[in-house]
N, C-alpha and C positions, 0 to 999 in steps of 0.2 A: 648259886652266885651270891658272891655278902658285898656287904654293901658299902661304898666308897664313905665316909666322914665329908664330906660337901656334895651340893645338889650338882648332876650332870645330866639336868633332864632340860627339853626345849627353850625352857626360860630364864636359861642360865649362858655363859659362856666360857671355855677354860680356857686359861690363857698362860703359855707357858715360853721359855727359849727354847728351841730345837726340842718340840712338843713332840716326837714319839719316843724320845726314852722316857719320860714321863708316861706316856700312853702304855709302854712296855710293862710297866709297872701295874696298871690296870690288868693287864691281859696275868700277868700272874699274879693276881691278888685275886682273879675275878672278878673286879668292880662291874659295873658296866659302863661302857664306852662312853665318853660326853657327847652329846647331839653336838655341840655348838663348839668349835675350837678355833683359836687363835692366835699363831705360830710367831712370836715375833721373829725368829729367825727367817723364814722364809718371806715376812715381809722387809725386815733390813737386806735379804738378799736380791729382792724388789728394788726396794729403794737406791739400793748403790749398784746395781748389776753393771758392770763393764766398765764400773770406775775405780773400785775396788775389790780385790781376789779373795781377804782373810774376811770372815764372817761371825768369829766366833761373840760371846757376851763384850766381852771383853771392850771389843774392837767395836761394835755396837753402842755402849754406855762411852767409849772416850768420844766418838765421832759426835754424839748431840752433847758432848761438856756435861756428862754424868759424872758422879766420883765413881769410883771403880775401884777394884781388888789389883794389886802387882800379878801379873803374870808369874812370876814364879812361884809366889804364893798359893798363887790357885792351883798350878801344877803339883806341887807341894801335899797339898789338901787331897787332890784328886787321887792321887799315890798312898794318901793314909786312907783313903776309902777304897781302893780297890785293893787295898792289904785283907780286905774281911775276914772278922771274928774273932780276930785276936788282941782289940781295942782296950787301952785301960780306959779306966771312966773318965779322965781328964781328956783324952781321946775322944770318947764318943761326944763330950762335950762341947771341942774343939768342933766335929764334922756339924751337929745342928746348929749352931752358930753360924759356919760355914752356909750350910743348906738355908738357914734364914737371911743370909746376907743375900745369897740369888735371887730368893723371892721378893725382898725390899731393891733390888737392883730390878728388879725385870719389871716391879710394878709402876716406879720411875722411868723406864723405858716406856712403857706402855702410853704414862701420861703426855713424853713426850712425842710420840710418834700417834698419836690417834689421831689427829686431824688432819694427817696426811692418810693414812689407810683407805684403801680402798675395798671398803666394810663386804661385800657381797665375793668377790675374786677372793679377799683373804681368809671368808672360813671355807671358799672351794678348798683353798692349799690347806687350809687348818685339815675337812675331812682327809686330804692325802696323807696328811701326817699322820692319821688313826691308821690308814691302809700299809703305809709304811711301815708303822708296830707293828700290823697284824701281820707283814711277808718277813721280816728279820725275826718275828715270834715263832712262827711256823719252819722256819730254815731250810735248805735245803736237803733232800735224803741222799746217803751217801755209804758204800757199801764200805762200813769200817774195817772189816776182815781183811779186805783186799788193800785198802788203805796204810793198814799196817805193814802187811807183808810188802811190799811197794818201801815201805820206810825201811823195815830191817835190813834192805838192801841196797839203798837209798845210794852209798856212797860210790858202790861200783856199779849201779846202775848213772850216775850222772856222769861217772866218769868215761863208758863206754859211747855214752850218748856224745859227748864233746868230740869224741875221738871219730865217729862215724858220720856226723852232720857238719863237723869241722874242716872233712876232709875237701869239701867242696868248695870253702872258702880261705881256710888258713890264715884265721884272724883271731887265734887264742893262742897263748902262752902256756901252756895246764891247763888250770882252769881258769885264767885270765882273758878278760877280752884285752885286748891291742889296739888303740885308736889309731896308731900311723898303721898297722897292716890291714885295720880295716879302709884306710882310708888311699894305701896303694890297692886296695881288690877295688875300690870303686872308680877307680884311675881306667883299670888297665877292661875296667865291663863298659864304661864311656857312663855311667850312673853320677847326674850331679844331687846335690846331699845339701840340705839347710845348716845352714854355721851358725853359731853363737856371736854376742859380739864381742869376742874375743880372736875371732877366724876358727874357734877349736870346731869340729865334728859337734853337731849338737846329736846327742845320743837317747834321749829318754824315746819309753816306751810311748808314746805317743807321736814323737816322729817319724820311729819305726813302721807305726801304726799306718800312717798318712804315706809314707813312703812304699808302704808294701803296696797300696792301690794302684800305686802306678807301675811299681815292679816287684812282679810276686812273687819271682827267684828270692827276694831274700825272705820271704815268709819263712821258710825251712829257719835262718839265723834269726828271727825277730824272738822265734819259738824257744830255740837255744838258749838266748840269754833269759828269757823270760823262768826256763828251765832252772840254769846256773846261778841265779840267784836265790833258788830255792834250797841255800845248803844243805840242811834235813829234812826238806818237803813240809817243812810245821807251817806252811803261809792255812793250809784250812783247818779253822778252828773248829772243832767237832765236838760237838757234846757226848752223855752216855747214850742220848737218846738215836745216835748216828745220824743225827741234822747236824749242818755245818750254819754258820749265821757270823753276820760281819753287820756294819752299819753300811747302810744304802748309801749316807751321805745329799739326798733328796737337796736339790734345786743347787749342787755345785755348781755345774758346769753355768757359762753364759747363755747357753738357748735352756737352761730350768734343767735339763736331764741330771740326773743320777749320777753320782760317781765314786762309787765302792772302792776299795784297797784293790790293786789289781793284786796282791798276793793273796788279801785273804777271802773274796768271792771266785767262790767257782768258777764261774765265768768270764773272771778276768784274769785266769793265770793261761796258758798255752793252752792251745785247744785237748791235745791229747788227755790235760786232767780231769775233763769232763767226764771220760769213763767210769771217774770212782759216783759218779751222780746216779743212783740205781732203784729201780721199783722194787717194794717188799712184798709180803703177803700180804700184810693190809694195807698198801696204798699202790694206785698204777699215777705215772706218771704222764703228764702230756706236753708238750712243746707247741704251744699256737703264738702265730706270731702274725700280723699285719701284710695284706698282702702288695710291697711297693708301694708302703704307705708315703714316703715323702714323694714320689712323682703321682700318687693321687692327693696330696695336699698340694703339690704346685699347679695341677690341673683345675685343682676346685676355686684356690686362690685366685688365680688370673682368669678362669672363666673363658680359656682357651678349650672353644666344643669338640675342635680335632684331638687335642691332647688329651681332653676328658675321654673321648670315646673309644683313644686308645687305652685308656684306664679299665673301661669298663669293659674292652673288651678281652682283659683278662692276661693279654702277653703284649705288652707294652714297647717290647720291643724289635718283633714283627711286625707290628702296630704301624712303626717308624718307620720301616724298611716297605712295607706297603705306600704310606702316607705319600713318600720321599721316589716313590717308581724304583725302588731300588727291585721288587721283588713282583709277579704277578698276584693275582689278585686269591688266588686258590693255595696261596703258598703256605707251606708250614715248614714247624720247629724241625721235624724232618729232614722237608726237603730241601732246605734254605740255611743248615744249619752254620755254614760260615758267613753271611750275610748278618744272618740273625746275632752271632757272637761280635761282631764288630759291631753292631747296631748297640748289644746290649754295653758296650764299653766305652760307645759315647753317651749314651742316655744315661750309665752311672757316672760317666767319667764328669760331663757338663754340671751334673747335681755339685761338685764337689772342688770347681774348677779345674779339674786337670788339664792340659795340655795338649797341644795335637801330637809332640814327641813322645807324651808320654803314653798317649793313646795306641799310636800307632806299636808300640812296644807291646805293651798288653794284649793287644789286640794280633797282632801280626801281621799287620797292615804297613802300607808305606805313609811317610808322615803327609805325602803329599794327599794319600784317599783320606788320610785321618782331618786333612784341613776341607777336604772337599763334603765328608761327613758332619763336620759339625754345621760348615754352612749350610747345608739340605738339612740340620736339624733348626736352624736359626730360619728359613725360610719356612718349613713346614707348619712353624709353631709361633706365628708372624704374632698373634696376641700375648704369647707364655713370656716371649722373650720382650716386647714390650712393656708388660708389668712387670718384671722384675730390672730392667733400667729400669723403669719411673721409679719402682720401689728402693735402690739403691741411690740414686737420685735425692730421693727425700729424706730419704735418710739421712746422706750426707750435709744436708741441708738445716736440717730439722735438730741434727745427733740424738733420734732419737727412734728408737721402734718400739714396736708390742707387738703380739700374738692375738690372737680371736679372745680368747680370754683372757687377757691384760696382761701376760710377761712381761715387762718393759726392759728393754737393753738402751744403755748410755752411749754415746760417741767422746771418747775423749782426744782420740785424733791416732794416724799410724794403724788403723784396721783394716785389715786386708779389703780389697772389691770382695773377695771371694765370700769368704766368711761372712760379709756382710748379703751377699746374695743367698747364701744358702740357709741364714738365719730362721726365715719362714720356715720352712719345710722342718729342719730341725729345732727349732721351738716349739711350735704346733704340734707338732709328732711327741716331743714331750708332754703337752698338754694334752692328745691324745689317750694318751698312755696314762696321767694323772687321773684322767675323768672314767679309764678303765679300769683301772685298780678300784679306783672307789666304788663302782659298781660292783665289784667281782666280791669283794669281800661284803659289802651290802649283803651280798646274793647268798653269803656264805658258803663261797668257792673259797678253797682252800689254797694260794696264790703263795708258791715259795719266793719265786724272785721274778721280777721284771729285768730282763735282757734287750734294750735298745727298744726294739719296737716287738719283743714279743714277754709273753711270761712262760713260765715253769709252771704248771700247777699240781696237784696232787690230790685224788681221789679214792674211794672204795674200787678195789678191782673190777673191772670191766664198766664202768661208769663213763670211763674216759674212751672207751672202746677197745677192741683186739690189741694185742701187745706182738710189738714188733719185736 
């Protein structure tokens, strides 16, 4: 290991914007890691969480009446450094200028933001930010052989795929989607659809996302287009080393979670590309993930001991269906197992506000059992659902929340109930997931990606146990 040009031992602290490409840089240099880090990024994402979307330096130094660089400028700059190697000297001149102006920009940021920081939570997020280098460093493994050949064929393979998952809906042109044929297919299945506010179809992959929980007919199309967008399958970027690696993007979203390019992580293009993700000879793969972690964060939060016990006792949603007399007392996943499916579709559904109509769809129930279900859930969990009114309540009240470990989200007004209720469970599950990565790589577990509430890891053969 050689050694870093500044001290990064206990009695120091680094302090950087969007501190794991910086940290990345350690990892291949070999420095050693800094004990002590200090993100201002993740703390300005603090600071303005729900009242502002862009995060970047930029937007950071104007919002406290810093001078700052033009955006295009920067963009500019950022484009002559990712040209690498081929710099004239006036060039590379240009970039440390550059590189010295961010470090005089971020140390001015620092001065003014210090006496708001909240010193002990933001070197937690600072250590995340090391754990972050260390899973975008590591990447994920990905069998490049088959990746390719997948490509060389790429064109009439999209094209059959339109042709065969299209047939069920008939809302492409070629390889065009269709917003009026999509929007006569949801006419004629009775599926109403969130609009812009323009009245247009609103179409990004994350309505899709939200809509598919209530109807998972269109899964098959959400996948398509996620597909069709993928002209020549180049969304994952692969090295020689046959890891794929994207920036994590750490503390995007409003509850803190993660939010990678849905093209170019793994994990967030159509499920079927997960296939090219494969164990080698020298490393097995494992998939551990959290078990119903956000209905044991809502159980622990409100301190409802029926809902807890249904946590602990493992199937959450027999649990419900015992709790509620819906089922006797000896009853299982077995023998109960339509009871149990409509149970588990209000107990996901309620997490996320859904609907009694749209329960009863999912589920395949009538919308009338699906009203009489969620009431036997509001009744069962008489404490669950009182904490979370009071907590929506204060909220509204307050415009203001946090997590156990200090997330803070803003109210600037026009937030869903919903969202506002489900905040907890998915922030903490974030935070969750922050304070596990940071052990994991602590531990010197080798952690390719975190996936919502689980990770990807990667091990010496048989380490991880038998391969499936």
């Amino acid at each position: 290991m050689s050694r870093a040009p500044f001290a990064t031992d206990a009695d120091s602290c680094f302090v950087a914007y969007a501190a794991q490409a910086e940290i990345s840089c350690f990892l291949t240099l070999g420095w050693p890691l800094p004990v002590n880090v200090l993100d201002l990024y993740a703390e300005f994402r603090a600071e303005t969480n729900g009242a502002q979307r862009t995060a970047s330096l930029i937007d950071a130094l104007a919002l406290h009446n810093l001078p700052h660089m033009d955006a295009t400028a920067k963009d500019s700059m950022r484009d002559l450094v990712l040209r690498v190697g081929d710099w004239s000297e006036e060039e590379k001149s240009q970039i440390l200028s550059y590189c010295q102006s961010d470090v005089y920009a971020t140390k001015a940021l620092l001065q003014s933001m210090a006496s708001s920081i909240d010193q002990p939570r933001a070197l937690l997020r600072g250590r995340y930010a090391v754990a972050v280098a260390a899973m975008e460093h590591a990447g994920i493994p990905i069998d490049l052989g088959l990746l390719r050949r997948i490509r060389r064929r790429w064109p009439r393979i999209r094209k059959d795929l339109i042709a065969e998952v299209d047939a069920d809906f008939g809302v492409y042109d070629g390889d065009t989607f269709k917003r009026d044929r999509f929007s006569r297919w949801l006419y004629h299945n009775g599926i109403s659809w969130p609009r812009l506010e323009s009245g247009l179809l609103a179409l990004s992959d994350d309505v899709f996302k939200q809509q598919e929980a209530a109807w998972p007919t269109i899964a098959p199309l959400r996948d398509l287009r996620n597909v069709v967008r993928l002209a020549d399958l180049d969304g994952l970027l692969v090295g020689p080393d046959a890891r794929a690696r994207t920036s994590l993007r750490p503390f995007s979203s409003v509850t803190g979670r993660n939010q990678p390019s849905t093209t170019k992580f793994a994990f967030g293009n159509a499920k079927w590309m997960r296939g090219f993700i494969a164990a080698t000879d020298e490393v097995d793969l494992a998939y551990i993930d959290f078990t119903s972690q956000e209905i044991g964060i809502a159980a622990g939060l409100s301190g409802d001991e029926r809902l807890i016990a249904a946590y602990v006792g493992g199937d959450v949603y027999l649990a419900f269906a015992r709790d509620a007399n819906l089922v006797p007392e000896g009853a299982t996943k077995e023998s109960h197992s339509e009871i149990r499916n409509a149970c588990k579709v209000v107990v996901l559904g309620l997490n996320y506000g859904m609907g009694p109509d749209s329960m009863a769809l999912q589920a395949r129930i009538s919308i009338a059992t699906a009203r009489h279900l969620i009431s036997l859930h509001k009744r069962t969990y008489r404490r669950f659902w009182k904490w979370s009114d009071d907590m929506v309540d204060a909220a509204l009240i307050s415009r203001r929340m946090r997590t156990v470990f200090g997330w803070p989200r803003r109210m600037i007004g026009g937030e869903k109930v919903t969202s506002i209720r489900n905040f907890p469970m998915q922030a903490n599950g974030a935070e969750m997931m922050r304070i596990a990565a940071i052990g994991g790589v602590s531990a010197g577990i080798e952690l390719c990606a975190p996936v919502h509430d689980a990770f990807l890891i990667a091990a010496p053969p048989q380490q991880v146990g038998p391969r499936r």
